[in-house]
C-alpha positions as a Markdown table, in Angstrom:
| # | Residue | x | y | z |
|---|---|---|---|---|
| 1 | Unk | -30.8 | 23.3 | 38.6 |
| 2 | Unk | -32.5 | 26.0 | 40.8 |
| 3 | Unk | -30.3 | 27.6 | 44.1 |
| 4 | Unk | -32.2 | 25.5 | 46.7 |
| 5 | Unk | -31.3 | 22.0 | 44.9 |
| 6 | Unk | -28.0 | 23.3 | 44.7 |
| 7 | Unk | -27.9 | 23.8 | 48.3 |
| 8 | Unk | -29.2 | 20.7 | 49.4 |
| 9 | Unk | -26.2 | 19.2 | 47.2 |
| 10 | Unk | -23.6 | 21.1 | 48.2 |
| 11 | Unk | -24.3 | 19.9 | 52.1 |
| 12 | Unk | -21.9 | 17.6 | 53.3 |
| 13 | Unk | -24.2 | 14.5 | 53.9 |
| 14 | Unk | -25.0 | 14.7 | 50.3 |
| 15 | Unk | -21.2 | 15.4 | 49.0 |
| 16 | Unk | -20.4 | 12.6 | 51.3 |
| 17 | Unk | -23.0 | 10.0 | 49.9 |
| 18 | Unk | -21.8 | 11.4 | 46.3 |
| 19 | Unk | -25.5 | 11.7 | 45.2 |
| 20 | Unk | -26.0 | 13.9 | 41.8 |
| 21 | Unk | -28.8 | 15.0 | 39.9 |
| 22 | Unk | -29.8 | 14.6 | 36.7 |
| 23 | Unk | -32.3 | 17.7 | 35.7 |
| 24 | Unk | -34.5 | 16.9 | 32.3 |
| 25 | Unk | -37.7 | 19.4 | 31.8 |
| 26 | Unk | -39.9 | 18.1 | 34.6 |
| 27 | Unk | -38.3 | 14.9 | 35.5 |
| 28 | Unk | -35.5 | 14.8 | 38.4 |
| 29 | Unk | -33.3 | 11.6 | 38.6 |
| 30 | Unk | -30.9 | 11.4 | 41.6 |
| 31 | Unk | -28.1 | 9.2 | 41.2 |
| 32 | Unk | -26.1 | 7.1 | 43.9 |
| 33 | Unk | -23.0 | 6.2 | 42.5 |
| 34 | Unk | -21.6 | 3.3 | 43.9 |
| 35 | Unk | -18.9 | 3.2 | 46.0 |
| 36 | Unk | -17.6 | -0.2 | 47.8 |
| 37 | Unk | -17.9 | 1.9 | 51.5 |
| 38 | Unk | -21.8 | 1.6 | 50.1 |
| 39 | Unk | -21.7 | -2.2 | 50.8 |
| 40 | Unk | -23.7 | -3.2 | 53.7 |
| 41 | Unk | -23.7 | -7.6 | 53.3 |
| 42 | Unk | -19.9 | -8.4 | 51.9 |
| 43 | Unk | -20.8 | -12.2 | 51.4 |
| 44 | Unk | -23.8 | -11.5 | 48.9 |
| 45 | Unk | -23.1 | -8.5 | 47.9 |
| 46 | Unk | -25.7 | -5.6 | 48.7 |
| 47 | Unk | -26.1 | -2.1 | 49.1 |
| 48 | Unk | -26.7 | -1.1 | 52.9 |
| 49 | Unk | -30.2 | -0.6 | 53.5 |
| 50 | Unk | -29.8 | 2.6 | 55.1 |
| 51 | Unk | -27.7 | 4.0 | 52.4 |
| 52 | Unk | -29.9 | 3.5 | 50.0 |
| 53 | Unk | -32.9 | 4.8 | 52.4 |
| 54 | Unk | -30.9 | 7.7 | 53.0 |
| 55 | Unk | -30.1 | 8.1 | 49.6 |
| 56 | Unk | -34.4 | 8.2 | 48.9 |
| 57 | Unk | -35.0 | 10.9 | 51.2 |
| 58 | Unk | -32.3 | 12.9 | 50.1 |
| 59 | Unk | -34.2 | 12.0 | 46.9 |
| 60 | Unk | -37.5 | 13.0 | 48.0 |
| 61 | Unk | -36.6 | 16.6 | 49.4 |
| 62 | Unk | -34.7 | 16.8 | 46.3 |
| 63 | Unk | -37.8 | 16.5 | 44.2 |
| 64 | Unk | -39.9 | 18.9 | 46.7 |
| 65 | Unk | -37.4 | 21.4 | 46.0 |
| 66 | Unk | -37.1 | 20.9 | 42.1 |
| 67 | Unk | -40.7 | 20.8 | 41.6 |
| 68 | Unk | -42.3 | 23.1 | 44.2 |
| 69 | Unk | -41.3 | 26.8 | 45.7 |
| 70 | Unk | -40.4 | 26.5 | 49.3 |
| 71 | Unk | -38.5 | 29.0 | 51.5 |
| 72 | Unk | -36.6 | 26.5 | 53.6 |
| 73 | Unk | -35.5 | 22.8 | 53.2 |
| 74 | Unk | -38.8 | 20.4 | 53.9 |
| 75 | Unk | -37.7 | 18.2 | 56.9 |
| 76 | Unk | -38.8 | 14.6 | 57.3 |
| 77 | Unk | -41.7 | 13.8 | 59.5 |
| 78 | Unk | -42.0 | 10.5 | 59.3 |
| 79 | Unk | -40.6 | 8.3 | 56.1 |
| 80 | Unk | -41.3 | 4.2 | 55.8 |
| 81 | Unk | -39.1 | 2.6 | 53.4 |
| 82 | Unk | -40.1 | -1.1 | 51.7 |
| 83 | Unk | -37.0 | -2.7 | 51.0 |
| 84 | Unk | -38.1 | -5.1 | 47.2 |
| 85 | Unk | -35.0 | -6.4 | 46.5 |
| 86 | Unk | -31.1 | -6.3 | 47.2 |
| 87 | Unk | -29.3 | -3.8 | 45.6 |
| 88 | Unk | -26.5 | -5.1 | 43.4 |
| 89 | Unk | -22.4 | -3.6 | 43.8 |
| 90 | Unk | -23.8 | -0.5 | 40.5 |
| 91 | Unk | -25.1 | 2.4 | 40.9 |
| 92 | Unk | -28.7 | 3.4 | 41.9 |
| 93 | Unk | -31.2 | 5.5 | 40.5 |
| 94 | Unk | -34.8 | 7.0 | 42.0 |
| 95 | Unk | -37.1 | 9.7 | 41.1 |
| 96 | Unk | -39.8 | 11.3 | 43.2 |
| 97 | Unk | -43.0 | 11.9 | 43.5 |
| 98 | Unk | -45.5 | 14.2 | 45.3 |
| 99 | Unk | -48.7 | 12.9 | 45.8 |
| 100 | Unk | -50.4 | 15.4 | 47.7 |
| 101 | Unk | -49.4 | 18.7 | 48.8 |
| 102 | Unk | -50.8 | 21.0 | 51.6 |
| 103 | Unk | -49.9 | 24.5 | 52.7 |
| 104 | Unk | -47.5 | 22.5 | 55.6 |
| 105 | Unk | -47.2 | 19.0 | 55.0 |
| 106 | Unk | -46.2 | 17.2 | 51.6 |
| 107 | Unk | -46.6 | 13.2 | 50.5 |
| 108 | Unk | -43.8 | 12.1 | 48.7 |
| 109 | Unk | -43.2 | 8.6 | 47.1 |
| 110 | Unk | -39.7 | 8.0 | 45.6 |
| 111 | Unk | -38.9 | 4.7 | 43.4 |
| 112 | Unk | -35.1 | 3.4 | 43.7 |
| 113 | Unk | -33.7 | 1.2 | 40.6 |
| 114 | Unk | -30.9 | -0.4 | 39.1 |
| 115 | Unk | -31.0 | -2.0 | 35.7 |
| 116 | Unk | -34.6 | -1.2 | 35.3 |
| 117 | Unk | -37.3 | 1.1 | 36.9 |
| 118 | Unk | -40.0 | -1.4 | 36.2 |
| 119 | Unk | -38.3 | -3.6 | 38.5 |
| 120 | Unk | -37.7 | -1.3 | 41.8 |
| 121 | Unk | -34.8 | -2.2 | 44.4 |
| 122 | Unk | -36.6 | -0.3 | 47.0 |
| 123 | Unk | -39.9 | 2.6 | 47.2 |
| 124 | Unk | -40.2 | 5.5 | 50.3 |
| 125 | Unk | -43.2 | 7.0 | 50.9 |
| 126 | Unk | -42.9 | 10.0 | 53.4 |
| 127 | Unk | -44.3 | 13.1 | 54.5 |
| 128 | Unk | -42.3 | 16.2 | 55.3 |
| 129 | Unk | -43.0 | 19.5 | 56.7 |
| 130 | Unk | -42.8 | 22.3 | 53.9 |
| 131 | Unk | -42.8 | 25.9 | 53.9 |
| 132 | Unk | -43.8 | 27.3 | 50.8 |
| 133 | Unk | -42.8 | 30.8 | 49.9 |
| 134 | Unk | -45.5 | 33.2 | 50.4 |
| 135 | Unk | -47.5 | 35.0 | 47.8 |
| 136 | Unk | -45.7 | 38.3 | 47.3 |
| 137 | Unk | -42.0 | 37.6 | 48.8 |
């Protein structure tokens, strides 16, 4: 796991949401573990919707990180977040994406699951500022 993905999970928002990573060659899975404070309906159950958007754009920039060489944490411009189906009391899963990548701005799409990642809980697609590291530093 490279020092910048190490940083964004050693911040406390991301201790607190107990989010790992799981690193394999050029695939990055994030994992939200579940926790009953996670639990945003009692009656059905389900997952809090903004836990688990949270938890994809924690995923996203972890995947900008991973996967590209920046010399700061990309910051959110503006994510939209399509809620498929209610996430189930177990843990989540998501991997990201980046479909298009600029000298300032990145498009990221990140896919959450549960049981399997054909049939997706939730998917983000956002764009965040970047700033890659310059040629010669």
């Amino acid at each position: 796991m490279n020092e910048r993905l190490q940083k964004l999970q050693s911040s406390p928002y991301v201790r607190r949401m107990g989010v790992r990573f799981d690193d394999h060659g050029d695939e990055l899975t994030a994992i939200l573990p579940y926790d009953e404070w996670l639990i945003g309906n009692p009656l059905i159950p389900a997952l809090h919707g903004g836990a688990i958007g949270a938890f994809m754009e924690i995923t996203a920039s972890a995947g900008l990180l991973a996967f590209t060489d920046l010399a700061t944490l990309p910051k959110p411009i503006d994510v939209a977040v399509d809620y498929l189906r209610p996430g189930k009391p177990q843990d989540v899963y998501a991997r990201a994406s980046i479909t298009r990548q600029g000298s300032r701005v990145a498009n990221v799409r990140v896919d959450a699951w549960q049981e399997r990642r054909a049939a997706p809980i939730a998917s983000l697609h956002g764009h965040f500022l970047i700033k890659p590291v310059k040629a010669g530093n």
